[in-house]
C-alpha positions in Angstrom: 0.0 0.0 0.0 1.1 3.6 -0.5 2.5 5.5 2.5 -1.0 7.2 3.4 1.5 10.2 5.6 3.3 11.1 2.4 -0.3 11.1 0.7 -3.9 9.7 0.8 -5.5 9.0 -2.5 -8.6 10.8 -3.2 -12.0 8.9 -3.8 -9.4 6.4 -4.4 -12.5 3.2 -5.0 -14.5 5.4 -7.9 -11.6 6.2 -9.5 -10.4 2.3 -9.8 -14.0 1.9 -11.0 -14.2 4.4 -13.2 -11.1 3.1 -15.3 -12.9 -0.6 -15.5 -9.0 -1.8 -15.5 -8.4 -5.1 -17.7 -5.5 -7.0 -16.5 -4.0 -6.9 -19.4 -4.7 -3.3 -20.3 -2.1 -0.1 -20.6 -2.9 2.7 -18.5 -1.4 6.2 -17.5 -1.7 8.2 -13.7 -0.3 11.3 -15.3 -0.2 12.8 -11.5 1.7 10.1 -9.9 2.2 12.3 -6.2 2.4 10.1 -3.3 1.9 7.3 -5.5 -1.3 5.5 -3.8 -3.7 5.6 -7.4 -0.7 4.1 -9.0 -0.2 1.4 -6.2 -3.9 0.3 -6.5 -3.8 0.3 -9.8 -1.0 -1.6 -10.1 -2.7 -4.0 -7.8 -5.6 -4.9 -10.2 -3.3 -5.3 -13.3 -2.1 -8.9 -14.3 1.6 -9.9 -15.1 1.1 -8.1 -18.4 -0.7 -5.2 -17.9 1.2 -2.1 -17.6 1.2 1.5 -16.4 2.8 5.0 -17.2 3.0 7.7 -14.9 3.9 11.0 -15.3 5.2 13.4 -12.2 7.4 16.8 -12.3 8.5 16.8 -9.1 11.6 15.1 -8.0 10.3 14.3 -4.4 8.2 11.6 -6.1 11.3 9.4 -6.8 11.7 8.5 -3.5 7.9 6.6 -3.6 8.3 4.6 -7.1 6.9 1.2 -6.7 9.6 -1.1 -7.6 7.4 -3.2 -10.8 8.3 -4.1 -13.9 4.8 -3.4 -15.6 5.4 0.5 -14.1 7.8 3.3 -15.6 8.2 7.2 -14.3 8.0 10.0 -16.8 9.0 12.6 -15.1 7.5 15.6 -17.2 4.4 17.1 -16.8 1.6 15.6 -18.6 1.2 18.5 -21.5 3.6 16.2 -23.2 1.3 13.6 -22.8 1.3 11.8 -26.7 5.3 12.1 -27.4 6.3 10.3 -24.4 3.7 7.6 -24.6 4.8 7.1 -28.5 8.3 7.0 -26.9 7.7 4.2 -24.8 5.6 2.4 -27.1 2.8 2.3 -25.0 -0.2 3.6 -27.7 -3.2 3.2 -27.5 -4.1 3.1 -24.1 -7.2 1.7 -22.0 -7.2 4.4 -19.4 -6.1 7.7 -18.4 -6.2 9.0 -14.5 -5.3 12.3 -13.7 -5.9 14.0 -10.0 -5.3 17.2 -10.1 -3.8 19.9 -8.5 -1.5 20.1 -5.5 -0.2 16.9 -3.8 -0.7 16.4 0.1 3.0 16.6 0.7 4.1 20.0 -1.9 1.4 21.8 0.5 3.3 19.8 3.8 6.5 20.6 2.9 6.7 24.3 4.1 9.7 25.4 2.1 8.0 24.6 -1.1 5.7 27.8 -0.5 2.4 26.2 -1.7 0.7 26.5 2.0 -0.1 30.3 3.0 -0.2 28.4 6.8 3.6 28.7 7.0 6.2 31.3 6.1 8.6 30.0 3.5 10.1 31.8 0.6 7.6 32.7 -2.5 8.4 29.6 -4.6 5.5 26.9 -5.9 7.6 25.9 -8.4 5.9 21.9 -9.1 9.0 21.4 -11.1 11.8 22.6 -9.5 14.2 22.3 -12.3 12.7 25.5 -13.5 14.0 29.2 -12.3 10.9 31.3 -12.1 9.4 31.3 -9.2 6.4 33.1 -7.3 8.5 35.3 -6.6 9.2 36.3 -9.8 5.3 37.4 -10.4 4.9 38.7 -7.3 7.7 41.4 -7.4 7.7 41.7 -11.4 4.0 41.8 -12.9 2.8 44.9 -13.6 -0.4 45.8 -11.5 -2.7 45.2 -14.6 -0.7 41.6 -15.1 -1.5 41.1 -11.3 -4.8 41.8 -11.1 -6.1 39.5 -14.9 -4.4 36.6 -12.9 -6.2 37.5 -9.5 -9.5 37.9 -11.5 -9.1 35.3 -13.9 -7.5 32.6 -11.6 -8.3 33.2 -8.5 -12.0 34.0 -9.1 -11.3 37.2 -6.5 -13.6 39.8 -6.4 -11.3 42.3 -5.2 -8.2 41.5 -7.4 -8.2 44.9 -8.7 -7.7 46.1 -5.1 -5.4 43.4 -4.3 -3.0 44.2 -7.2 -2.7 47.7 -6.0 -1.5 46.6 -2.3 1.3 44.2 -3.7 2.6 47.3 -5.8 2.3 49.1 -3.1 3.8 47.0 -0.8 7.2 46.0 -3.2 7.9 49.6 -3.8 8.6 50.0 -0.3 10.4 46.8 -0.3 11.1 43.2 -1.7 8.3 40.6 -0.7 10.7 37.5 -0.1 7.8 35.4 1.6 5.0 33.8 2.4 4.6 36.3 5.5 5.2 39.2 3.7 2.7 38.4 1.2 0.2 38.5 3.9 1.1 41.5 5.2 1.2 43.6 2.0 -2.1 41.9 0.6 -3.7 42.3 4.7 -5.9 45.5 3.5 -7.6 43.1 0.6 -8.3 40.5 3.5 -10.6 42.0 5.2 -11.8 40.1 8.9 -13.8 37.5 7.8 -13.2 34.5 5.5 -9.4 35.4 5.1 -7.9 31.8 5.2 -10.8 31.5 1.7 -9.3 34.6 0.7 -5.7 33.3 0.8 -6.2 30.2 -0.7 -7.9 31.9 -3.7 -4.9 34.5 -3.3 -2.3 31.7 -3.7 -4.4 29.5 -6.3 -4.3 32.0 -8.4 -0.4 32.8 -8.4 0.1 29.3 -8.9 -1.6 28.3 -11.7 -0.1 31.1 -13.2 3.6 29.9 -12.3 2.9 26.6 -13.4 0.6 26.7 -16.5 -2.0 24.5 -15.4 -4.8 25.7 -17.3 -2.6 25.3 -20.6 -1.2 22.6 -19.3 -4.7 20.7 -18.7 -6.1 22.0 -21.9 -2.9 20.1 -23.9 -3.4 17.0 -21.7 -7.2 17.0 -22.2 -7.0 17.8 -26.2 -3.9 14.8 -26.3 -6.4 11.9 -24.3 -8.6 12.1 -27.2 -5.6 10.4 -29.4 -4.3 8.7 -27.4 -7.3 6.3 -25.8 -8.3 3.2 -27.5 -12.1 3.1 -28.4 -13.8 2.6 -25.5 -11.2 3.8 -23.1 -11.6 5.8 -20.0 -10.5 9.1 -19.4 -10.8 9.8 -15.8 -10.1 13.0 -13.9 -10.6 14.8 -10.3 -10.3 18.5 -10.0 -10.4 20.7 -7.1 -11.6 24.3 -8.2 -14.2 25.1 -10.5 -11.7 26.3 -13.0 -10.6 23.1 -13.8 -13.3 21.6 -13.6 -15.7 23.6 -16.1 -12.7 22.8 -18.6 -13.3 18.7 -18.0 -17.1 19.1 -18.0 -17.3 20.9 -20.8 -14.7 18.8 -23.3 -16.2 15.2 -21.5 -20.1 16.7 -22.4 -19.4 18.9 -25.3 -16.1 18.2 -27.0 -14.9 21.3 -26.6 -13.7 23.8 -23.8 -16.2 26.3 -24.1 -19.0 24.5 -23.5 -20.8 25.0 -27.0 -22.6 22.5 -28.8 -21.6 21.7 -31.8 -23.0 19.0 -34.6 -22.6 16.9 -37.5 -24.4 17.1 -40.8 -26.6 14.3 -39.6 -27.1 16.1 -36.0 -24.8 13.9 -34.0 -22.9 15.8 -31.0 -19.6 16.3 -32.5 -17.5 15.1 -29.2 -14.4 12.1 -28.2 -16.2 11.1 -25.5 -19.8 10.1 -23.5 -20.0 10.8 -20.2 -20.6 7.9 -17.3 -22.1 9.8 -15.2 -24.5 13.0 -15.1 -23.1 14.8 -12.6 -19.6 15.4 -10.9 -19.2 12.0 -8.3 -18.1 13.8 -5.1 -16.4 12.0 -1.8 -19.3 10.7 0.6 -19.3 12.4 4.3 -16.5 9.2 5.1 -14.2 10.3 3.1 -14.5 14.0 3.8 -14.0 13.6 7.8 -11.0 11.4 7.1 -9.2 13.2 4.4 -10.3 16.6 4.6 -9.0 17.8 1.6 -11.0 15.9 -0.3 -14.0 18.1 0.0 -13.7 20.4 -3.3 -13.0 17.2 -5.3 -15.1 16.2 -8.7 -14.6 13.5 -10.4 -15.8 13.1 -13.7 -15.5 10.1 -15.9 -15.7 10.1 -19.9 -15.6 7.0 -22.1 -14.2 7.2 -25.7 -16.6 6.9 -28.4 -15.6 4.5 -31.0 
């Protein structure tokens, strides 16, 4: 089993499920984290299935299972289709992606994911790259600041939040996750300030690491490289993401338009299983509490 303190898999039973994993079948966990959805799946394959999984960060090393049937790219999943081609592993029966930040990047203080502990600004999920949040905070413009605050972190006062990180770096550097607080304390307000902050440090993340582009490229990529019938499951945690996987899973496309065929047939890769987002039951919620903005949604590839 996978070490449940380094990370405890999310609606871990659904998403199994949802994959309807053949022994014999080739599937990808293209968020490998703590490794526990890779372990169980791993668990139901025979001696010749096999699985790819595809991680960033360099902590996850230290958590491989040792199987021949399972290989580490470590790259982030936008490059979904080359690497799979490069390790001769297309088509696949099943795609599993849980997204957003593992259990242990928002543990591990220095990493600068949590706003709970002082750290320097860095989020970096792959630390082999040199911009950090740093960088945005103390080099956006206010106008840069304040799309990203707006458009990623759904904040209704980014405008006014932009305006006090300006304000606050041309007095002086903001090195941390303390100073952060400080200079943004004025946007806070007194109530609902820990929601504030998260939204706050969603927001500059995403940004530092792509994620919207990188999910698009991922989402666009499943649709080539599933077999007919395969399963493209994924779990988001903001409604960001998720109106992204609703929309290409129901409509085919991000937007959410309907488009059809000269016949009148839905022009879209894949049916959905289910209606409406599956969601962790009251359980699950009290014993992993950070399950309780998860959706998971589950598409099957038409033939």
């Amino acid at each position: 089993m996978a070490d449940l303190e380094y990370h405890i898999p999310v609606m871990l039973e659904p998403c199994l499920e949802g994959l309807d994993i053949q022994p014999g079948g080739t599937y990808v966990d293209v968020t490998f984290g703590g490794g526990g959805h890779s372990r169980a799946i791993l668990d139901r394959l025979g001696e010749n299935g096999r699985l790819i999984a595809f991680d960033q960060d360099e902590d996850v090393k230290a958590h491989l299972p040792e199987d021949g049937r399972f290989s580490l790219v470590d790259e982030n999943f936008r490059h979904l289709k080359r690497f799979l081609r490069l390790h001769n592993a297309l088509p696949v029966d099943g795609i599993l992606a849980d997204l957003g930040v593992s259990s242990h990047q928002f543990d591990e203080a220095e990493r600068g994911f949590s706003f709970r502990a002082d750290a320097r600004l860095d989020m970096r999920m792959d630390r082999r790259t040199e911009r950090t949040a740093w960088d945005i905070i103390n080099n956006y413009d206010e106008e840069a600041l304040r799309n990203i605050l707006r458009t990623y972190g759904e904040l209704t006062n980014a405008g006014f939040t932009a305006k006090c990180i300006v304000r606050a770096r041309s007095q002086q550097q903001i090195d941390t996750v303390g100073q952060l607080k400080e200079a943004v304390a004025a946007a806070m307000g007194r109530d609902k300030q820990a929601k504030f902050l998260a939204k706050l440090f969603q927001a500059i993340r995403i940004e530092l690491n792509e994620e919207i582009d990188a999910l698009r490229a991922f989402l666009t990529q499943s649709v080539d490289v599933l077999k007919p019938g395969g399963r493209l499951v994924v779990m988001s945690y903001h409604s960001l993401e998720d109106r992204l996987v609703k929309n290409f899973i129901k409509r085919g496309n991000f937007e959410g338009d309907i488009h059809k065929d000269f016949f009148g047939n839905d022009l879209r890769a894949f049916d959905p299983l289910n209606g409406k987002a599956i969601v962790p039951d009251a359980e699950e919620e009290a014993r992993n509490p950070r399950s309780r903005s998860a959706k998971l949604r589950i598409g099957v590839k038409r033939a």
